[in-house]
C-alpha positions in Angstrom: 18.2 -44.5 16.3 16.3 -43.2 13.2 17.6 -40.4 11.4 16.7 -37.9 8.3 19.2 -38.2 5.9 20.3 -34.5 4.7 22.7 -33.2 1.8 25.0 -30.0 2.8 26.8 -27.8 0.2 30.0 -25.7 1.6 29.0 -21.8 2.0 31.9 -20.0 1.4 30.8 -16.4 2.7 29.3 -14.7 5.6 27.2 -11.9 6.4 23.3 -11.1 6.4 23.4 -10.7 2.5 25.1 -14.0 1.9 22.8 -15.4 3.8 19.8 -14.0 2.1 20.7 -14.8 -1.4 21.3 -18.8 0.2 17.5 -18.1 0.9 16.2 -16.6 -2.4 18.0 -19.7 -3.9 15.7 -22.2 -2.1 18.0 -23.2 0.2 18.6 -22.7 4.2 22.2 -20.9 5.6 23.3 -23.4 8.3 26.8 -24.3 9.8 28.3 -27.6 11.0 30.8 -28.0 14.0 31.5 -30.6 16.4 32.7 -34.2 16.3 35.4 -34.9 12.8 34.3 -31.6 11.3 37.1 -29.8 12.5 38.6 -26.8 14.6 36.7 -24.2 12.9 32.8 -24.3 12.6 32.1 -24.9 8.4 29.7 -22.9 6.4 27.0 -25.0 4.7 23.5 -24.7 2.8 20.9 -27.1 3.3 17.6 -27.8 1.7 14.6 -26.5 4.1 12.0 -29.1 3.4 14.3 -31.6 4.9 14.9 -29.9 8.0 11.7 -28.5 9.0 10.0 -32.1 7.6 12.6 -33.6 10.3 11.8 -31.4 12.7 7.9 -32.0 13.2 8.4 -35.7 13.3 7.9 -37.7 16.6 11.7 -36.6 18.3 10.9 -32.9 17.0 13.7 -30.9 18.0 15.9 -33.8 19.0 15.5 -35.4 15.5 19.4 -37.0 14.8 20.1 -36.5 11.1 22.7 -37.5 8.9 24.2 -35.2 6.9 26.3 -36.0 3.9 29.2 -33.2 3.7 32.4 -33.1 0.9 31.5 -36.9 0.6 31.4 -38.0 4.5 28.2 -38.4 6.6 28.0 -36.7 10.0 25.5 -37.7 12.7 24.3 -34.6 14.0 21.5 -32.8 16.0 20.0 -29.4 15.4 21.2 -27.5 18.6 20.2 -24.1 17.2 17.1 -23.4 15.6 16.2 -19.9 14.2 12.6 -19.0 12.7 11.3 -15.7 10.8 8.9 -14.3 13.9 6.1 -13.4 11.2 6.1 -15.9 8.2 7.7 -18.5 10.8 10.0 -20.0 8.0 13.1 -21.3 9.1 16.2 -18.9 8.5 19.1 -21.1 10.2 19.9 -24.1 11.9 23.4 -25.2 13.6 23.9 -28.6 13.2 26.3 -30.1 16.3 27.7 -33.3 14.8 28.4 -36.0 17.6 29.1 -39.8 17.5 26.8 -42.7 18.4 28.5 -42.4 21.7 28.4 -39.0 22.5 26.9 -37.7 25.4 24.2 -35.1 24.6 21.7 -33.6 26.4 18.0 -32.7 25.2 14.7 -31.6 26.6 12.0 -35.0 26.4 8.0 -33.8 26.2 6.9 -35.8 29.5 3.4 -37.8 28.4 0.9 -38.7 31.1 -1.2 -41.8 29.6 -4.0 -43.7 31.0 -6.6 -43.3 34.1 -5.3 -43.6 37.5 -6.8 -45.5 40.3 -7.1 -42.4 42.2 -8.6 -40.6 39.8 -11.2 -44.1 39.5 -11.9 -43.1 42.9 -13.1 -39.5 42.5 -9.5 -37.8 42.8 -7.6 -35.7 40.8 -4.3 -35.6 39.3 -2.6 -32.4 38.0 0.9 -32.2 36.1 3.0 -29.3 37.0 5.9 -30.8 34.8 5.9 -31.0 31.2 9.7 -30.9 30.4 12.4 -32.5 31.8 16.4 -32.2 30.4 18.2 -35.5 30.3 21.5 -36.7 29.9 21.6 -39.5 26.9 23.0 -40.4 23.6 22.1 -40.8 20.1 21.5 -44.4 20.3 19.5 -44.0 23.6 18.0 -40.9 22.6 14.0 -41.7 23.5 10.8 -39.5 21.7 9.4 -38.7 24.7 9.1 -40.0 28.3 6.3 -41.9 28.8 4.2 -42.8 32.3 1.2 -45.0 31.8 -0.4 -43.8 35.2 -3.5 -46.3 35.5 -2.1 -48.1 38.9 -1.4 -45.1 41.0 -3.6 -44.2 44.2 -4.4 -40.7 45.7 -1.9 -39.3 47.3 0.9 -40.3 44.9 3.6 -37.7 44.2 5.8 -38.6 41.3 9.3 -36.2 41.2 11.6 -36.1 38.8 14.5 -38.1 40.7 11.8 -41.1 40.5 10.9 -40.6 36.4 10.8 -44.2 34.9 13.5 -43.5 32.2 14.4 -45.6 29.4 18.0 -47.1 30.0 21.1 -45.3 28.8 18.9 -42.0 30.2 19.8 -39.8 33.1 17.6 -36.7 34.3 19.5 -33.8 34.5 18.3 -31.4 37.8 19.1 -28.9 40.4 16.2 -29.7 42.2 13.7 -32.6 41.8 10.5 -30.7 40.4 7.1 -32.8 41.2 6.2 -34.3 37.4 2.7 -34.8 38.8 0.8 -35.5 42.3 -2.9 -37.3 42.4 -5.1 -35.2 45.0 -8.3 -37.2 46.9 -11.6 -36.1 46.9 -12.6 -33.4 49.1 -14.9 -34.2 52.3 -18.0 -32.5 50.7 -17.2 -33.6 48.0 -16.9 -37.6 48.6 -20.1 -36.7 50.6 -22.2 -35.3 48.1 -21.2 -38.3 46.0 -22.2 -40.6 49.1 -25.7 -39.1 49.4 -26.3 -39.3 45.8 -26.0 -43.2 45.7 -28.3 -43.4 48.7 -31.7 -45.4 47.8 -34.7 -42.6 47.7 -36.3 -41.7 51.5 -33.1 -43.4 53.5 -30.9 -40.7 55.5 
């Protein structure tokens, strides 16, 4: 599990003009609730860099950080992100803090690598999934799901009940979406191909 470690300082008023002097200060409005922080969410200001640097790593939004608060550190995952719609600078972030334990769920970027046998043989594939939710937590919390692709045939139709996930991961679905299906050659197609590796003169 990696994490970006973060330093929060208790905000001790609300209100859009609070919130704006937090930002002329250089530093980001955010608030903390969830696992040991209490009943009641808490107030805090965090430093920008740190979260927006954490964000555009590999996990993007699912990036775990650890956020030293009144001298604990919280695990915690950025369930709330908020951007400025024109100078797209961050203008608050909720962190949810959870346990190594807890169960979370996140949406995994689904990654199509290598060249399929079908598509070897003049077929096509086509992904019509590129996001799937699943059921995990932090210490099984993957960057992405991965599917090398290079041994499936034509005709293969990969759903989301059959994902390859990483153990400790569970898709989470009402229905199981196709993630991608590999489509054969069409008839004039494969013909056309045919002809063309005919020697010269021979029908």
């Amino acid at each position: 599990m990696d994490t970006v470690a973060i330093s929060a300082r208790p905000r001790l008023l609300a209100g859009s003009d609070v919130a704006n002097k937090v930002r002329r200060a250089g530093l980001l409005p955010a608030v903390m609730y969830g696992a040991g922080v209490g009943p009641n969410a808490r107030m805090v200001a965090v430093d920008p860099q740190v979260v927006r640097k954490g964000l555009s790593g590999a996990y993007g939004r699912n990036q775990m950080f650890t956020v030293e608060f009144e001298g604990k550190q919280h695990l915690a995952i950025c369930k709330d992100v908020q951007i400025h719609p024109v100078k797209r600078t961050l203008k608050h972030v909720d962190f949810f803090v959870v346990t190594p334990a807890s169960p979370i769920r996140v949406t995994l970027s689904v990654v199509l690598s290598g060249r399929s046998a079908g598509q070897k043989a003049g077929g096509r594939l086509e992904q019509i999934t590129r996001y799937v939710t699943v059921a995990c937590t932090p210490t099984t919390l993957p960057k992405a799901i991965e599917i090398d692709v290079t041994p499936f045939e034509n005709g293969t139709v990969m759903t989301v009940d059959s994902l390859p996930l990483p153990q400790g991961c569970k898709a989470v679905f009402k229905k199981s979406f196709k993630i991608f299906e590999l489509f054969a050659p069409k008839v004039e197609e494969k013909a056309a191909v045919d002809d063309k590796k005919k020697p010269a003169g021979k029908k």
